[in-house]
DRENLO-328535 format. One record per residue (C-alpha): residue number from 1; y, x, z. Coordinates in steps of 0.02 Angstrom, whole numbers, plus 50000, padded with zeros to 5 digits. Example, Ala and Ser with C-alpha at 12.3 -4.5 7.8 and 13.67 -1.06 7.14 Angstrom:
# DRENLO-328535
<rec><pos>1</pos><Y>49775</Y><X>50615</X><Z>50390</Z></rec>
<rec><pos>2</pos><Y>49947</Y><X>50684</X><Z>50357</Z></rec>
***
This chain:
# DRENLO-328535
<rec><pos>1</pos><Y>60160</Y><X>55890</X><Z>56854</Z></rec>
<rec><pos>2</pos><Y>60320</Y><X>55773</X><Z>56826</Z></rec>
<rec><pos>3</pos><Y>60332</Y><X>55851</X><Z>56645</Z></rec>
<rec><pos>4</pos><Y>60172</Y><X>55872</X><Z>56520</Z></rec>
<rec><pos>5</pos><Y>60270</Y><X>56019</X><Z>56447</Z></rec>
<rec><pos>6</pos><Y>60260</Y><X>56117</X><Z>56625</Z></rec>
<rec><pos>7</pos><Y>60076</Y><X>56063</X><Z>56638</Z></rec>
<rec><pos>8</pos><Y>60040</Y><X>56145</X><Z>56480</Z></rec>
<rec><pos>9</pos><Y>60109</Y><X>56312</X><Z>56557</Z></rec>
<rec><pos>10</pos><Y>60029</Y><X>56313</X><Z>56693</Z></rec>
<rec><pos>11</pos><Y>59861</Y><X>56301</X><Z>56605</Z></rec>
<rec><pos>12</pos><Y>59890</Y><X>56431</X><Z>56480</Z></rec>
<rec><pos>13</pos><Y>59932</Y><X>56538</X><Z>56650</Z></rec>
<rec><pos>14</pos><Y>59770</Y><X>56484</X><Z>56733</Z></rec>
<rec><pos>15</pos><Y>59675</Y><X>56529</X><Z>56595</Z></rec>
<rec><pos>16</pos><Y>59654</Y><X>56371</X><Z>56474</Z></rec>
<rec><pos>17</pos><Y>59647</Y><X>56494</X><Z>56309</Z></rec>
<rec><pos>18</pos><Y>59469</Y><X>56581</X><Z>56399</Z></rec>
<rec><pos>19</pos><Y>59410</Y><X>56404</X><Z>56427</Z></rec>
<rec><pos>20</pos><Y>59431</Y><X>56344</X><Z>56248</Z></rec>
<rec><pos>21</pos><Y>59346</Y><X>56516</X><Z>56183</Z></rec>
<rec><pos>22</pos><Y>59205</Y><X>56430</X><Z>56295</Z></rec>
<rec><pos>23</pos><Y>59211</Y><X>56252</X><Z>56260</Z></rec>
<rec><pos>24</pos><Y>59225</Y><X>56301</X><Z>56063</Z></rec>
<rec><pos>25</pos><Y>59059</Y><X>56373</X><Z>56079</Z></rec>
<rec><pos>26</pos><Y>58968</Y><X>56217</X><Z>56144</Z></rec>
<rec><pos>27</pos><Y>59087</Y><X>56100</X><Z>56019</Z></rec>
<rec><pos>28</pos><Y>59020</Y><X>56181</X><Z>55852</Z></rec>
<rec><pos>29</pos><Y>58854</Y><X>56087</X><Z>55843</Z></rec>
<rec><pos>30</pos><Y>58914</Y><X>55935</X><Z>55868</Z></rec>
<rec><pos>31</pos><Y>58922</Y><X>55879</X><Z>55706</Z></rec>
<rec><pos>32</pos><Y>59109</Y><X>55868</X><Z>55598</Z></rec>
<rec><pos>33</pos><Y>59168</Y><X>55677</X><Z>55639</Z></rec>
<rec><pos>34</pos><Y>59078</Y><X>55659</X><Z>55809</Z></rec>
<rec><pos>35</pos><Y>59174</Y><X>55511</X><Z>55913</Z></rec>
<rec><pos>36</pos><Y>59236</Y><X>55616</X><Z>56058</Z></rec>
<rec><pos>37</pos><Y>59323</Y><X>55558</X><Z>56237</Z></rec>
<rec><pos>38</pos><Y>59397</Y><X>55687</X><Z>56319</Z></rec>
<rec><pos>39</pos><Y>59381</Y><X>55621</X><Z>56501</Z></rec>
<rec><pos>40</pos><Y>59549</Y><X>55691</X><Z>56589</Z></rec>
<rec><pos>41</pos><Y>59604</Y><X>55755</X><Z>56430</Z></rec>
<rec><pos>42</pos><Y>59784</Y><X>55771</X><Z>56506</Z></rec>
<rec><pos>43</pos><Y>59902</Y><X>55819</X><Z>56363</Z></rec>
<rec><pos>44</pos><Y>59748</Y><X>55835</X><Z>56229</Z></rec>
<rec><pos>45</pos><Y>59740</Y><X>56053</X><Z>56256</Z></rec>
<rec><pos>46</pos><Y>59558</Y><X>56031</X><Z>56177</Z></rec>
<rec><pos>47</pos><Y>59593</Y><X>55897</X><Z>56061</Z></rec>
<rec><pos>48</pos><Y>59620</Y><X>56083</X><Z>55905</Z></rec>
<rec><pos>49</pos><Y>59434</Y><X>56110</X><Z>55956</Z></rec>
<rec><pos>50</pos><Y>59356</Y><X>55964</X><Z>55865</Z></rec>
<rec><pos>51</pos><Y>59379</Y><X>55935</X><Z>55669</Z></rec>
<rec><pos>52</pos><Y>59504</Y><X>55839</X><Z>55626</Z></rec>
<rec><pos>53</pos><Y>59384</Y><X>55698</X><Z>55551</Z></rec>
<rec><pos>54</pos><Y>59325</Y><X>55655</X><Z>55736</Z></rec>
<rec><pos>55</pos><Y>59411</Y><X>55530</X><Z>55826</Z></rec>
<rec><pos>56</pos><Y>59456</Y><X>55577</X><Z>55968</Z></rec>
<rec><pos>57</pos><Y>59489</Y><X>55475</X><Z>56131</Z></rec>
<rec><pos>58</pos><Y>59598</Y><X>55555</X><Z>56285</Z></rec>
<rec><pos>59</pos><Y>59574</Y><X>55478</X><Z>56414</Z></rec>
<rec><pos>60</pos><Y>59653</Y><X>55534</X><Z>56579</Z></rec>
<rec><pos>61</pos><Y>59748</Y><X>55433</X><Z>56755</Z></rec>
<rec><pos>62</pos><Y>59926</Y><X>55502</X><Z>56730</Z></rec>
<rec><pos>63</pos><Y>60022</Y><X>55415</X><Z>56614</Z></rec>
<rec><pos>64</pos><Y>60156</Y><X>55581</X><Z>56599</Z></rec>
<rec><pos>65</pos><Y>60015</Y><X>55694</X><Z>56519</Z></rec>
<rec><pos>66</pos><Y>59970</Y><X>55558</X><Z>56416</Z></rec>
<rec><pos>67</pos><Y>60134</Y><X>55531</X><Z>56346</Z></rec>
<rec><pos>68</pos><Y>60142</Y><X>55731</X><Z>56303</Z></rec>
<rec><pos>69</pos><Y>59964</Y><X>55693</X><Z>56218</Z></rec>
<rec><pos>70</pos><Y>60048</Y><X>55550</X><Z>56109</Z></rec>
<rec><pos>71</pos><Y>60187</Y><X>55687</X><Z>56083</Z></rec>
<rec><pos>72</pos><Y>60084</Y><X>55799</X><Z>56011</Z></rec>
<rec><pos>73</pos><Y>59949</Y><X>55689</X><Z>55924</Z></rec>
<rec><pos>74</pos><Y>60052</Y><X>55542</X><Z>55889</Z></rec>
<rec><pos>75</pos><Y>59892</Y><X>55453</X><Z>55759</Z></rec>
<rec><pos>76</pos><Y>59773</Y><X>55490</X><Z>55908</Z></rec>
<rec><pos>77</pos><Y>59708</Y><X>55376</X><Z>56020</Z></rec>
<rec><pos>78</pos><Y>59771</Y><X>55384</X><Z>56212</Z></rec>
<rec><pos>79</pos><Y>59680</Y><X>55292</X><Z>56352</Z></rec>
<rec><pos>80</pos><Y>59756</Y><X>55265</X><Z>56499</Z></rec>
<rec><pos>81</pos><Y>59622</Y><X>55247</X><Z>56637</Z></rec>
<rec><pos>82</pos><Y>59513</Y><X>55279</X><Z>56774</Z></rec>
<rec><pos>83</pos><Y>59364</Y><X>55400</X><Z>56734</Z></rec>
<rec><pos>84</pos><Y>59262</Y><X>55315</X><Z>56875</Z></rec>
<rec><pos>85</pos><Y>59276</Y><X>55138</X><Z>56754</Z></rec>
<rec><pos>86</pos><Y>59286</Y><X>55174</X><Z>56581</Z></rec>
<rec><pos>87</pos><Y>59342</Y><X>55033</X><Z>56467</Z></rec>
<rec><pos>88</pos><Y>59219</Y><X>55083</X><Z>56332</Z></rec>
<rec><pos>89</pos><Y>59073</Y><X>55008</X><Z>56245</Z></rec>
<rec><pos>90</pos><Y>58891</Y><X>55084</X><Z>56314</Z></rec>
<rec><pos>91</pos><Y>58830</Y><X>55194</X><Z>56204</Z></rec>
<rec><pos>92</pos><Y>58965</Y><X>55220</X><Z>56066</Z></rec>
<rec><pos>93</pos><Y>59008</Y><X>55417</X><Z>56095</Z></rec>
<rec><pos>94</pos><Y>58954</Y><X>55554</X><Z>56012</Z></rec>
<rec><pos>95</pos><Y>59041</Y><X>55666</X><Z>56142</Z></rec>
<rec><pos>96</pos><Y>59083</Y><X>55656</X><Z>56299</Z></rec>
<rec><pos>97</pos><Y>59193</Y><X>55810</X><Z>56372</Z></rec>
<rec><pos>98</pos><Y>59248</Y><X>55818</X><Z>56554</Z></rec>
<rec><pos>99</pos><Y>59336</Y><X>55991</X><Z>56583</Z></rec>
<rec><pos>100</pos><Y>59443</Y><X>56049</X><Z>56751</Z></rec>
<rec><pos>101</pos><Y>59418</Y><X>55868</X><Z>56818</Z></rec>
<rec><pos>102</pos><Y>59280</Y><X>55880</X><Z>56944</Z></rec>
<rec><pos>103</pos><Y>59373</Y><X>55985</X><Z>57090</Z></rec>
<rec><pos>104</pos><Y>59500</Y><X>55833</X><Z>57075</Z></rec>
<rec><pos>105</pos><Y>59338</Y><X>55726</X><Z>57123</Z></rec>
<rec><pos>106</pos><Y>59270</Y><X>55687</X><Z>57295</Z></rec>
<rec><pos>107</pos><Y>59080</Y><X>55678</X><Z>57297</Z></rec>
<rec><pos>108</pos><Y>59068</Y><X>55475</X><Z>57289</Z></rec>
<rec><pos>109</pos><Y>59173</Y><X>55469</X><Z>57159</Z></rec>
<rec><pos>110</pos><Y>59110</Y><X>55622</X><Z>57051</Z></rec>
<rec><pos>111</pos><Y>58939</Y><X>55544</X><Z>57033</Z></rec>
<rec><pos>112</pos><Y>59026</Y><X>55364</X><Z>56961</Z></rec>
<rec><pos>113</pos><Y>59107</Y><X>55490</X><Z>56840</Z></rec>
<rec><pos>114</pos><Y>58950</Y><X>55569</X><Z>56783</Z></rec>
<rec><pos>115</pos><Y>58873</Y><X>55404</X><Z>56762</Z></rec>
<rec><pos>116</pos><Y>59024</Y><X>55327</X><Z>56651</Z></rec>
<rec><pos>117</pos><Y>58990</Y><X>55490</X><Z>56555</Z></rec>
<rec><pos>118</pos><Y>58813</Y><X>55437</X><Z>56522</Z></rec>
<rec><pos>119</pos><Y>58843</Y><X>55290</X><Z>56489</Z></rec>
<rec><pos>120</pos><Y>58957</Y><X>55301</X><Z>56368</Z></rec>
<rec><pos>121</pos><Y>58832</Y><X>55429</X><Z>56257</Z></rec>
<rec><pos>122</pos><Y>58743</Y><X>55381</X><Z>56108</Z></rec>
<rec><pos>123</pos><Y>58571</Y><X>55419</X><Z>56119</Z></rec>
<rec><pos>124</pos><Y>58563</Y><X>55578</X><Z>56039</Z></rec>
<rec><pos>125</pos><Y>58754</Y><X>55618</X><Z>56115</Z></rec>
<rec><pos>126</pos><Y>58803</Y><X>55780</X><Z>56209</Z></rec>
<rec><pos>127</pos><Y>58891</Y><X>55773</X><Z>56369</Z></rec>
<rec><pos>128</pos><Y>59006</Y><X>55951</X><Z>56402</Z></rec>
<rec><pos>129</pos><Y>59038</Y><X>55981</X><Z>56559</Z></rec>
<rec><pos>130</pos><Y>59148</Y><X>56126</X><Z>56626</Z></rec>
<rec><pos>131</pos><Y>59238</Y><X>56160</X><Z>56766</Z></rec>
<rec><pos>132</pos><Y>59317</Y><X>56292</X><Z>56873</Z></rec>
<rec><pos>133</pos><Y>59211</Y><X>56397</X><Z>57008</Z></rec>
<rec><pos>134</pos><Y>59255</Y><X>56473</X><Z>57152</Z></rec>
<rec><pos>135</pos><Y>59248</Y><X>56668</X><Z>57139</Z></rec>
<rec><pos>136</pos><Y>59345</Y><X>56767</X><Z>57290</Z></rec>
<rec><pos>137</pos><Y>59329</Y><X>56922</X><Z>57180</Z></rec>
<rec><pos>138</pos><Y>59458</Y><X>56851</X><Z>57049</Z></rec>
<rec><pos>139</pos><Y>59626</Y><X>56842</X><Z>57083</Z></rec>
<rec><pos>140</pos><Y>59666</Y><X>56685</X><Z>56980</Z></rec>
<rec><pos>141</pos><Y>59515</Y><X>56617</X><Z>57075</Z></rec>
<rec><pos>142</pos><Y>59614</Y><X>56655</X><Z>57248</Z></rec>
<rec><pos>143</pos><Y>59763</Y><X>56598</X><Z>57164</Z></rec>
<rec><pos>144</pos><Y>59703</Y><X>56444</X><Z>57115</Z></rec>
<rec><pos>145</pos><Y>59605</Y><X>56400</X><Z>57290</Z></rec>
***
């Protein structure tokens, strides 16, 4: 999307405010300061989920939604980068979140992605993974596909 306004529309279209009822339900045992990257966080949608103790990392490849996360959360920290290489430390997040990213992914690449995930987890860390499915029986699903 050439503006991280419109991409924020078309989201809350597609459904982004069912996802976060979702997401909010894995997030709340996490802990209240986790360190959190938000791997294709676009414009940091998610970022509300999370206390505002965390730090929070969004990381995504298009520097536009990126620039409508530093909009929005202007004292957060915005990565720009490629999920498949992550310029992190092993084993320094408490959080890893990938969400709506994987049906961008080919199948080579989506396992390098998984494995930067991993590899950035503490040991005790929690990876949340969520992503769209394919359902012909609802329309936003045909819509969508």
């Amino acid at each position: 999307m050439a503006q991280s306004w419109v991409y924020d529309q078309v989201q809350l279209l597609a459904g982004s405010r069912e996802v976060q009822q979702h997401l909010a339900r894995q997030i709340r045992p996490v802990g209240s300061a986790p360190l959190v990257l938000d791997i294709g966080g676009g414009t940091g949608l998610v970022r509300s989920l999370f206390s505002p103790a965390s730090t929070y990392v969004c990381l995504d490849i298009d520097p536009m939604k990126l620039s409508g996360f530093v909009r929005k959360h202007p004292k957060e920290q915005a990565l720009l980068a490629d999920a498949a290489q992550i310029p992190i430390k092993r084993e320094s997040m408490d959080v890893v979140l990938c969400t709506n990213v994987s049906h961008h992914l080919p199948d080579e690449l989506f396992s390098n992605v998984v494995a930067e995930a991993m590899r950035l987890l503490k040991d005790h860390g929690c990876l949340i993974f969520l992503d769209a499915v394919w359902d012909p029986a609802r329309p936003i699903s045909r819509l969508l596909w």
